[in-house]
matplotlib code that plots the C-alpha trace (Angstrom):
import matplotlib.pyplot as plt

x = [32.9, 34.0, 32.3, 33.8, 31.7, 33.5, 33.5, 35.5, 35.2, 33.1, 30.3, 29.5, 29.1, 29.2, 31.0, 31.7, 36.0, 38.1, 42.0, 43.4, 47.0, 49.1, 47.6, 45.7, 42.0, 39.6, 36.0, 33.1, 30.6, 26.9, 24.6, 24.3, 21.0, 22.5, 23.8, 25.6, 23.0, 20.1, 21.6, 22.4, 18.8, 17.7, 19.8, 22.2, 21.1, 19.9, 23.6, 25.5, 23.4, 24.7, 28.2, 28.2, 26.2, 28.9, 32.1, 30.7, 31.6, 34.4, 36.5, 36.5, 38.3, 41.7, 40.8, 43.9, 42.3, 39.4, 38.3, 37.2, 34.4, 33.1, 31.6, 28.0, 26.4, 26.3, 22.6, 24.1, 27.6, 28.3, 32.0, 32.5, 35.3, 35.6, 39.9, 40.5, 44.4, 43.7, 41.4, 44.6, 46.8, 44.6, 44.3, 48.2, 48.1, 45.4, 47.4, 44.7, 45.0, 44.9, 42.7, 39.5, 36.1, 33.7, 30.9, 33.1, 33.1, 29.5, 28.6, 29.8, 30.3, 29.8, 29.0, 27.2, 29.4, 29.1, 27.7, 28.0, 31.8, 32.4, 35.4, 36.9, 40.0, 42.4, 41.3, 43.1, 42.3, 41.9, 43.5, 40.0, 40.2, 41.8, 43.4, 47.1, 46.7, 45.3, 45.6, 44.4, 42.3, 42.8, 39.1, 37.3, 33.7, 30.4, 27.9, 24.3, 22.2, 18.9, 16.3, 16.5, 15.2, 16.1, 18.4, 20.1, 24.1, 23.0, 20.2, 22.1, 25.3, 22.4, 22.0, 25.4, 26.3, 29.8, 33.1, 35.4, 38.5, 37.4, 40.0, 38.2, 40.4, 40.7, 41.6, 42.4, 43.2, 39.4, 38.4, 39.9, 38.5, 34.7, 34.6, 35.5, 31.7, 30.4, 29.7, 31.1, 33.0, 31.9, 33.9, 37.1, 35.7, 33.5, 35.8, 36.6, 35.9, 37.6, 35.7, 37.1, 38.7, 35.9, 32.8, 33.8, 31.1, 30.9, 31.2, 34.4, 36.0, 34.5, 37.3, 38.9, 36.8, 38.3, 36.2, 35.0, 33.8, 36.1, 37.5, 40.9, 42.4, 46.0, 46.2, 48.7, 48.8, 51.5, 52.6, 54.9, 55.9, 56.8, 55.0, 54.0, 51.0, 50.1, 47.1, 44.6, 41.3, 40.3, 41.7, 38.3, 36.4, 33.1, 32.4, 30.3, 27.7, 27.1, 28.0, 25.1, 22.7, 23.4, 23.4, 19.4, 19.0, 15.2, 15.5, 16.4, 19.4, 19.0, 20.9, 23.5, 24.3, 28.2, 29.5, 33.2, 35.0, 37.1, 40.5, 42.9, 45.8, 49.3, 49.7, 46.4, 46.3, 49.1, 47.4, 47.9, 51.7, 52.0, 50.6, 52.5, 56.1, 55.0, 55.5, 54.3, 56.1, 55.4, 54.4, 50.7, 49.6, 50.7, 50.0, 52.2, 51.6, 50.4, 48.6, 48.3, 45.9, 45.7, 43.4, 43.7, 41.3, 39.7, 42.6, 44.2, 43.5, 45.8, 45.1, 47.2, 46.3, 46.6, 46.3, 42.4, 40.7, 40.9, 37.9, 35.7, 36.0, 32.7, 32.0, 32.4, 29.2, 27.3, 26.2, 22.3, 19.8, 18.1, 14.5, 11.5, 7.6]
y = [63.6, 65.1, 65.4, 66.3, 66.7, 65.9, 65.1, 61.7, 59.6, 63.2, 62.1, 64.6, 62.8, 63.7, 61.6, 60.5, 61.2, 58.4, 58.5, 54.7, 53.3, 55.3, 58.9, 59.6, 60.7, 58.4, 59.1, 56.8, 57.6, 58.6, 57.1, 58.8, 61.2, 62.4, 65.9, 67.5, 70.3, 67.8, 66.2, 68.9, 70.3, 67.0, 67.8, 66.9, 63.5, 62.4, 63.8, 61.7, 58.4, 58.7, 59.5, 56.6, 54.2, 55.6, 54.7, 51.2, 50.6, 49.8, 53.3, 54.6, 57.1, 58.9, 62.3, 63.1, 61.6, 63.7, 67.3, 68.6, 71.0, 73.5, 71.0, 72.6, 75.2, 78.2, 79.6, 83.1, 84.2, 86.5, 87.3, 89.3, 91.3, 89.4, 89.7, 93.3, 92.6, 92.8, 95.9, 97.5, 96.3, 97.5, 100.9, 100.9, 100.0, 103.1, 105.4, 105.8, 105.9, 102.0, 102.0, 100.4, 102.2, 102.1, 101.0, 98.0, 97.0, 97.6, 94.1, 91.8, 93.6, 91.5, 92.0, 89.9, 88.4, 86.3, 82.6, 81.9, 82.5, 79.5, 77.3, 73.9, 73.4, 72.9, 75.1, 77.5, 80.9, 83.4, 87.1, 89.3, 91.2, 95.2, 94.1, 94.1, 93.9, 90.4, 88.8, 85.9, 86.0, 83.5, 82.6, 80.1, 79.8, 78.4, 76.2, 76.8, 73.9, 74.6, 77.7, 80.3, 83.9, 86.4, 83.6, 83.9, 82.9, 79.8, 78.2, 79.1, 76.5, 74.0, 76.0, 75.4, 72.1, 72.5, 74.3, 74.8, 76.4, 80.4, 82.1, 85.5, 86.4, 89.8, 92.5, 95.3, 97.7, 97.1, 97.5, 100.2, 102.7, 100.9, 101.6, 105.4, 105.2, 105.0, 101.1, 97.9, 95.6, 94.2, 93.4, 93.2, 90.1, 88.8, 86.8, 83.3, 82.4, 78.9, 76.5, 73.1, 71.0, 69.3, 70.1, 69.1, 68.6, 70.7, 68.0, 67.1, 70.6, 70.6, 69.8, 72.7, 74.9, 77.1, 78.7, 81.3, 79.7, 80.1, 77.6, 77.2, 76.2, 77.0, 79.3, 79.1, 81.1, 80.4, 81.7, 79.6, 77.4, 80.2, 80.8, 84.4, 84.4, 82.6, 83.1, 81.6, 81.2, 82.0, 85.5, 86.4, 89.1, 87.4, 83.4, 81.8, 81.5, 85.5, 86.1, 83.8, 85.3, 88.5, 87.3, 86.1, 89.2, 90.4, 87.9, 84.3, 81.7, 78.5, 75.7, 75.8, 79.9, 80.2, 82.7, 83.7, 84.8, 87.8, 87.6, 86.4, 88.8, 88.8, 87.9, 86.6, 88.5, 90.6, 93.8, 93.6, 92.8, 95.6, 97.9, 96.9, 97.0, 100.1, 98.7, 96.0, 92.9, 90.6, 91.3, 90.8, 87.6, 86.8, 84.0, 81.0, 81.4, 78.9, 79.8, 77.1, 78.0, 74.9, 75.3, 72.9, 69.8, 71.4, 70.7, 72.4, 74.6, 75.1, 77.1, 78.2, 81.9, 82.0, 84.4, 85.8, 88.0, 91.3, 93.4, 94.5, 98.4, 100.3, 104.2, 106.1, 107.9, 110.2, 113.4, 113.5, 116.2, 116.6, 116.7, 116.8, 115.0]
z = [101.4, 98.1, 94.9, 91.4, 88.0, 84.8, 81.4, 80.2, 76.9, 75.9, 78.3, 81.8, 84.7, 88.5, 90.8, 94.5, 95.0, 97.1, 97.1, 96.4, 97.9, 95.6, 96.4, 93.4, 93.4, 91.6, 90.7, 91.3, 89.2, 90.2, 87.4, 84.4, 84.9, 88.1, 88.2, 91.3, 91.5, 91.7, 94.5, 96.1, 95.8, 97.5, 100.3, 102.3, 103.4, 99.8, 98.3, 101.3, 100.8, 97.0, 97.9, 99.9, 97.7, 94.4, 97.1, 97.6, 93.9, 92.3, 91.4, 88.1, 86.4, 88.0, 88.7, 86.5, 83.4, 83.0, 82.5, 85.1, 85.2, 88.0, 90.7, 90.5, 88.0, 90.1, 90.0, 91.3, 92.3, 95.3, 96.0, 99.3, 100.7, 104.3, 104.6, 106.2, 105.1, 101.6, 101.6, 102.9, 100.4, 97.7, 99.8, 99.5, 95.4, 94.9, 97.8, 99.9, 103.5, 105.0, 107.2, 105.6, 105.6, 108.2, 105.7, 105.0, 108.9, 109.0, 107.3, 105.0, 101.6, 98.3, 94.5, 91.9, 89.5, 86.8, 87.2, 83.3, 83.7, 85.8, 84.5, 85.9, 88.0, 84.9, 82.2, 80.1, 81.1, 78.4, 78.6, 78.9, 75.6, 75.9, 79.5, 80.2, 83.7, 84.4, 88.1, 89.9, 93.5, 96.2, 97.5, 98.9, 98.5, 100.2, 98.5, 99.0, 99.9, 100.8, 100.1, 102.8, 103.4, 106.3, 107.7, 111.0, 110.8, 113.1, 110.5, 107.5, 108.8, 108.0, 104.9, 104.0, 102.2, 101.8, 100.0, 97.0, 95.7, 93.8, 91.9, 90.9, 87.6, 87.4, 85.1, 86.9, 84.5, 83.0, 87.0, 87.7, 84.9, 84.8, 88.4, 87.9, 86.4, 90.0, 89.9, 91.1, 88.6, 85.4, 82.4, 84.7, 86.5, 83.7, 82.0, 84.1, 87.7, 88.8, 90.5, 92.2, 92.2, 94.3, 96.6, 99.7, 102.1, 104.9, 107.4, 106.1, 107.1, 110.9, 112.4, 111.1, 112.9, 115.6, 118.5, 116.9, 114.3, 111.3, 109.1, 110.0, 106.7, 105.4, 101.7, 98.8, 95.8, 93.8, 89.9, 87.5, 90.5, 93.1, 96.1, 96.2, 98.9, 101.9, 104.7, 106.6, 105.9, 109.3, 109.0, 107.5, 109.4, 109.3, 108.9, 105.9, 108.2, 108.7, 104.8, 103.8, 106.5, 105.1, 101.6, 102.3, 104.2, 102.2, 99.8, 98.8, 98.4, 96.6, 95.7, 94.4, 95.0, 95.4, 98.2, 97.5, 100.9, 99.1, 98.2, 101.3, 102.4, 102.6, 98.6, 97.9, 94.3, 92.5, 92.7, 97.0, 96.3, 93.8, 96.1, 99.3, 96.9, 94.9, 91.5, 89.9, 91.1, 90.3, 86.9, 86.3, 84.5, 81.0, 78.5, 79.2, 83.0, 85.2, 88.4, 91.2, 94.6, 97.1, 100.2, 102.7, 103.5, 99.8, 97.3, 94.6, 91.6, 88.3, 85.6, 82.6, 81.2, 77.5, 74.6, 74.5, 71.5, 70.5, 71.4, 68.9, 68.8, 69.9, 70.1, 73.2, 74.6, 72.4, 73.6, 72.7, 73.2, 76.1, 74.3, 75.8, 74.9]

ax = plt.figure().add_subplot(projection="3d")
ax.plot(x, y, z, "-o")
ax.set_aspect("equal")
plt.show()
């Protein structure tokens, strides 16, 4: 079943997501003091019955006539670095030697990011302000529906209520010199995360699942119209399963806690192709361009990047006396 939250006629609302005869999405409202994160607190059961009670209404809305917001509120965002084929294109990009790190093999990496920067499947993304270098990350991401601790990757697939589309904007050039510092990233992924178009429920995507337990499902990036990267999701080096055990590893995940996968390979972000071609081609990310991800059996993304503000100028470090009480 898929989900969508939106705002039409200037009033939010969450809704149930059918397709009619012609191949357009329509929306089936939930009633009006109904958010997407409540039901998905109630669980899985309780956010089905609704779905199904919503679909047994008339449709409402075209999907294409509203705004589109991110399908749930995330509480916290943790995007990992799952696709060994883009940890050796960025490798390639820096000149390093390609081979990834043993302490990356070792479990499934991931960094805080920024739950307040969530934005909806169509909305303009703004250029962070002192970047020149802004690019766009092909991710999929996990949707937390029930409390866990010190999960095992079998109890957190019930722990799992289903998926979206993540594009992790980035601006590399503020990456690359605020991790110099010794840190992960901040302002260079603080700026916009996509989520969307939907929540699909993770029953919906079973029967993509191979053997091993990935999720089969077929990646697109594409800039301006052009195709420029394409994977599988089941190229990841661990499933959502282990990411969210790990992720509750010695402490907690809650409802509505968003697990990005990490950036897919072969094109999955410019920074990958600018490393693997040794310049930057194609160019990174400008105002006036569009960027389109689809994920299969999820749907499709499409956001336009757009002029953003100037920074306000503050002082570099002062060098202070070491003074003693």
């Amino acid at each position: 079943m898929r989900f969508a939250t939106y705002e039409h006629d200037g009033i939010r609302r969450c809704g149930a997501v059918s397709t009619d005869a012609s191949g357009a999405d329509r929306l089936h409202p939930l009633p009006a003091h109904v958010s997407l994160l409540d039901l998905v607190r109630a669980g899985r059961t309780a956010l089905l019955d609704a779905g199904q009670a919503a679909l047994a209404e008339p449709a409402g809305p075209a999907a294409a006539d509203v705004h589109l917001l991110p399908p749930v509120q995330p509480g916290a965002m943790r995007d990992f670095v799952t696709f060994e084929e883009h940890g050796e294109g960025m490798l390639r990009r820096a000149g390093l030697p390609l081979d990834v790190p043993e302490a990356w093999r070792a479990a499934p990496t991931f960094y805080f990011t920024n739950p307040y920067s969530a934005v909806g499947a169509h909305d303009d993304i703004p250029v962070p302000p002192g970047s020149s270098l802004l690019d766009f990350e092909l991710e999929v991401a996990a949707v937390i529906g029930a409390e866990g601790r010190d999960l095992t990757p079998e109890q957190a697939r019930d722990h799992i209520i289903g998926y979206t589309v993540f594009n992790d904007w980035s601006a590399r050039d503020l990456q690359t010199r605020e991790m110099q510092a010794g840190l992960g990233p901040a302002k260079g992924k603080d700026t916009a995360t996509t989520l969307g178009p939907y929540l699909v429920t993770a029953d919906e995507l079973e029967p993509y699942r191979d053997e091993e337990g990935f999720l089969a499902l077929a990646l697109t990036a594409e800039v301006n119209g052009q195709v420029v990267g394409k994977d599988m999701l089941s190229n990841m080096s661990w499933t959502f399963e282990e990411m969210a055990a790990y992720a509750s590893r010695g402490t907690v995940v809650r409802p509505g806690d968003v697990l990005g996968s990490g950036t897919c390979g072969n094109g999955g972000c410019l920074a990958e192709l600018w490393g693997i071609n040794g310049s930057q081609t194609p160019p990174p990310l400008q105002p006036g361009d569009v960027v389109t991800l689809t994920v299969q059996g999820i749907g499709q993304v499409s956001n336009r990047v757009v002029r953003g503000k100037d920074p306000h100028p503050l002082p570099t470090a002062r060098k202070r006396p070491r003074n003693r009480p």
